[in-house]
N, C-alpha and C positions, 0 to 999 in steps of 0.2 A: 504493500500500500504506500499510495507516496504519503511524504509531510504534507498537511494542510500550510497555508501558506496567509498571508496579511490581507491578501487579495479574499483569501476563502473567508475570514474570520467578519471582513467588512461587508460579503454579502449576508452572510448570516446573521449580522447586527441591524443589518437596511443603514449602515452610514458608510461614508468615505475612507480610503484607505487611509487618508490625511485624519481624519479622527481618531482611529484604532493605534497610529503612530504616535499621536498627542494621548491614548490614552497609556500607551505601554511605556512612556517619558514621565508621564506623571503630571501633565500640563497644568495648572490649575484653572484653566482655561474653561474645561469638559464638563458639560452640566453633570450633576450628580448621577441623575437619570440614565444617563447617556452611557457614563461610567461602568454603569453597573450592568448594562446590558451588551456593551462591549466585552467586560469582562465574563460573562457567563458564554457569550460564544466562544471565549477563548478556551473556557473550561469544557465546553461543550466537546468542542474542535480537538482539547487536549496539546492546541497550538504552541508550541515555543521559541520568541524571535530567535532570529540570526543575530548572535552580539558581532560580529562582526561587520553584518550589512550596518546593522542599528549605530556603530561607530562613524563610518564612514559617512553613513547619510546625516548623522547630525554633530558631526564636525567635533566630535567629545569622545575623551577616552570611555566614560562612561565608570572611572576608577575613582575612588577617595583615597585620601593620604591619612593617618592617622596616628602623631606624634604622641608616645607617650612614655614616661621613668623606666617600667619596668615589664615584664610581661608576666611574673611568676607571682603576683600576689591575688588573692580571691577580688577583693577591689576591682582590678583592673580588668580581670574575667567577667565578672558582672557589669563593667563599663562597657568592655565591646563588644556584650552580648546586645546591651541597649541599643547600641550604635549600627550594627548588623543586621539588626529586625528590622530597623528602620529605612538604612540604604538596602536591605533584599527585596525588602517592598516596593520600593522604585527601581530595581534591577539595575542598581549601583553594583561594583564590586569594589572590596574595601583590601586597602594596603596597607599593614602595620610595619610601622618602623621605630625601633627601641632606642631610646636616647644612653641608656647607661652609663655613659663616660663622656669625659669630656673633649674625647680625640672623635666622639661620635657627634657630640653639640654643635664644636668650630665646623663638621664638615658638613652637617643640616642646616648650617647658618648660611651656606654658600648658594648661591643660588641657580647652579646646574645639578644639582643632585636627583635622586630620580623621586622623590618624595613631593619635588615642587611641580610635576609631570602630571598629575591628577588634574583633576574639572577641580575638586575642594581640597580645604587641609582642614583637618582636625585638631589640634593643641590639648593633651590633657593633661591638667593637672598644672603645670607650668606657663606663663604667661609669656612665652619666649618671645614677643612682641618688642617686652622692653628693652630686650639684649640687642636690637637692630638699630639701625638709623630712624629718627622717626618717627620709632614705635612704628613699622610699617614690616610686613614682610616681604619677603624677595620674591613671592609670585606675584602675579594679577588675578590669580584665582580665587574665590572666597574663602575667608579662614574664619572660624569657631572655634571658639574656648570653652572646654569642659571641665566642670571639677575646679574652676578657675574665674575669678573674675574679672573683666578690665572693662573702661568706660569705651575704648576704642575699636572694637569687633564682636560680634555677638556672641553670649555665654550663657551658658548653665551651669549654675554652678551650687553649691549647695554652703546656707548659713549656719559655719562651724561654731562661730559666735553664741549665737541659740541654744547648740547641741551643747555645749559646754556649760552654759547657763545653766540647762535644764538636769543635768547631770551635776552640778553643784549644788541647785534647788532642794534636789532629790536627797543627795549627801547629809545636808545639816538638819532633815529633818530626825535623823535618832542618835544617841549622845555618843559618845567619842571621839575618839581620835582621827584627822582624816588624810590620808593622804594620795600621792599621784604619781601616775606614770606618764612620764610622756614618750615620745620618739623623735628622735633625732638620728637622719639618717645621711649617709652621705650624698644622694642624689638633691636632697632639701638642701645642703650646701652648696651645692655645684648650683644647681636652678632655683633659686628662691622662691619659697611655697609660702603660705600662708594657712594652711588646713590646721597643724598643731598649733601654731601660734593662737590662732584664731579659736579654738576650742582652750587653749588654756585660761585664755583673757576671758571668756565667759563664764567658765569653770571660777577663775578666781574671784568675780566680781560677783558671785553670788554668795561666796564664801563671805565676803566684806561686807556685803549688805545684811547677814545675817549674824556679824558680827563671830565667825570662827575662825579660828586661823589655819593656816595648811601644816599639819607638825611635818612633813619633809616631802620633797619631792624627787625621783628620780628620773634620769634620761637614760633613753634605751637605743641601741640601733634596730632595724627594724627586721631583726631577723630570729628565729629561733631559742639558738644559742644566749644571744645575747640579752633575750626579752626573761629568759627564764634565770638568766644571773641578775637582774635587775631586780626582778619579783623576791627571791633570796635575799636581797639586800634592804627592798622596804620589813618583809616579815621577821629579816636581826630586827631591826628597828621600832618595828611595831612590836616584834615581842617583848624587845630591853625594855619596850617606854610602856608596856601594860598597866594602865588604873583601871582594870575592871572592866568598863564597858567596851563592846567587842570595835574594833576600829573601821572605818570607812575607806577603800582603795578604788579610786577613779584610774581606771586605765582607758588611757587617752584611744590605742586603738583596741580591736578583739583579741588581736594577735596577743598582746600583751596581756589581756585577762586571761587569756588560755594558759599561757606559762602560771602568771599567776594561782590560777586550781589546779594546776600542777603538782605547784609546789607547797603550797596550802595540804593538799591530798597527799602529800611526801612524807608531811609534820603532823599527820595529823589532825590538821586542824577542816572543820566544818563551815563551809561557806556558806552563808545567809546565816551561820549561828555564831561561829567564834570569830569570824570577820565576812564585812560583807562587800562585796565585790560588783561597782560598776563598769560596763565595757562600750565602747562607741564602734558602730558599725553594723551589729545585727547579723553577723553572717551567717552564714543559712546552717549552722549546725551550732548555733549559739540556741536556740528553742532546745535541743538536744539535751543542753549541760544545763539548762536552767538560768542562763545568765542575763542579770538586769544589764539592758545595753540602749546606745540611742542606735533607734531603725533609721540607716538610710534609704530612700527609694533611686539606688544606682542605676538600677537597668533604665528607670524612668529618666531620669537624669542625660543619660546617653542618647537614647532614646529622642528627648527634646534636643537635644544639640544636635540631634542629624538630619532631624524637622526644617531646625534652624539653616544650616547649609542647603537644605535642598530647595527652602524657599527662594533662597539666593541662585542659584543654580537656574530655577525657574523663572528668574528675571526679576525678584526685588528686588530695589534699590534705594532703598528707607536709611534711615538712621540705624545703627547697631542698638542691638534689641537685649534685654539681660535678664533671664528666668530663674528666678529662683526658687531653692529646694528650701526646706525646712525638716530637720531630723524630729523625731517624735520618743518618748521613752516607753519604751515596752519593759516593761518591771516582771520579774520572775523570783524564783529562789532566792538568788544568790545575793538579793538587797530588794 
């Protein structure tokens, strides 16, 4: 049997083959209507364009670029899971490119690299905007910031500020002693972030409002090893400084409350009773262990930032747009 073809899909809709091309681009052109019965011939039909013709004829690699720290954290899995429902739906195909190091930054700074070759670019997490001339990037092609904020290209990004707030709220409402993890990692140094920063400053200012102090805080790299020597070092601490009531540990990410009942479950000790343990991020095996954490909605997140490029793509040309996320406290066991 042969392939059905753009010609077969447009008779079976009753419209133009020029419609059925504007409907498989994602035109915002296409009445809704219109939309939806082009697409049932397609499903009908069982039809699959030619990415190849579909390049040529509209003059677009029909690829995205998408910059970002690392590839091995849960985070970023659920980021470009958001980000890939989004351009599959408009039959984008997506290019990941990993910044890790800084002989890898100078050479995405440059502006023949094959990252700037896409129709879009993606930014997460890092604001590599400001590192240019300008604050401009080296393509012409639309650029989006995720996970990130800036006044000068459109973003989704989500307020750590809040999340930190709300995780301090939560803190001082039973007695003891409280303290924190943060993360500090060497990508945060290389690309200046604002995600810890930003949740510590809301974390502390609820603290102050409520008039309690922070008895210590430690800084972790963002990996395994290092988050579960950390954890070690607040529970010396909290167990030297013991008065009684069980103590409060804000860990800045999940990763680090996980070390945390780790090591708590090493000692002995019982989480939600002989200390109690908050975690930011919600990751999807955080319901599992019982942990009080702030839920982020990443995939949503990604998700709108790919909305965001493809508007652009489709021929916005507005002002830089900036959507924001707000984390929520999902409270369980462990506080």
């Amino acid at each position: 049997m042969r392939k059905p073809t753009i010609q077969d899909v447009a008779r079976k809709a009753g419209v133009g083959v020029g419609t059925v091309s504007r409907v498989l681009n994602n035109h915002p052109a296409v009445k809704a209507a219109t939309r939806e019965g082009v697409m049932a011939a397609i499903a009908a039909l069982e039809y699959t364009p030619n990415p190849h013709a579909r390049r040529v004829a509209g003059g677009r690699s029909y690829t995205v670029s998408v910059m970002l720290p690392v590839l091995s954290t849960e985070f970023y899995t659920r980021l470009l899971s958001g980000l890939e429902a989004a351009f599959q739906e408009a039959r984008y195909d997506v290019a990941i490119f990993p910044l890790l190091d800084r002989s890898r930054l100078e050479r995405y700074l440059g502006s023949h690299t094959l990252a700037y070759q896409a129709d879009g670019l993606v930014m997460a997490t890092h604001d590599l905007t400001r590192l240019l001339r300008d604050r401009r990037t080296l393509t012409p092609q639309p650029t989006v910031l995720v996970d990130a904020h800036s006044p000068d290209v459109d973003c989704a990004f989500m307020d750590n500020v809040t999340g930190g707030r709300l995780a301090g709220e939560h803190a001082v409402k039973a007695p003891g002693a409280v303290y924190a993890m943060w993360v500090e990692t060497e990508l945060d140094q290389l690309f200046p972030a604002r995600v810890f920063e930003d949740r510590r400053s809301g974390f502390l200012s609820a603290l102050d409002r409520a008039g309690r102090p922070l008895a210590t805080e430690v800084t972790s790299a963002f990996d395994t090893l290092a988050a579960r020597n950390a954890a070690a070092a607040v529970l010396d601490r909290a167990q030297a400084e013991a008065s009684g009531a069980p103590c409060t540990v804000f860990a800045a990410a999940d990763l680090l409350a996980s070390a945390l009942l780790d090591e708590a479950h090493a000692r002995g000790l019982r989480p939600g009773v002989d200390l109690r343990v908050i975690g930011f991020d919600d990751q999807p095996w955080a319901a599992a262990r019982g942990l009080t954490t702030l839920h982020q909605p990443v995939e949503g997140m990604g998700h709108e930032a790919a909305t965001l490029l493809l508007s652009r793509l489709n021929g916005y040309r507005g002002a830089p747009r900036a959507r924001r996320f707000e984390p929520h406290l999902v409270v369980r066991d462990t506080a």
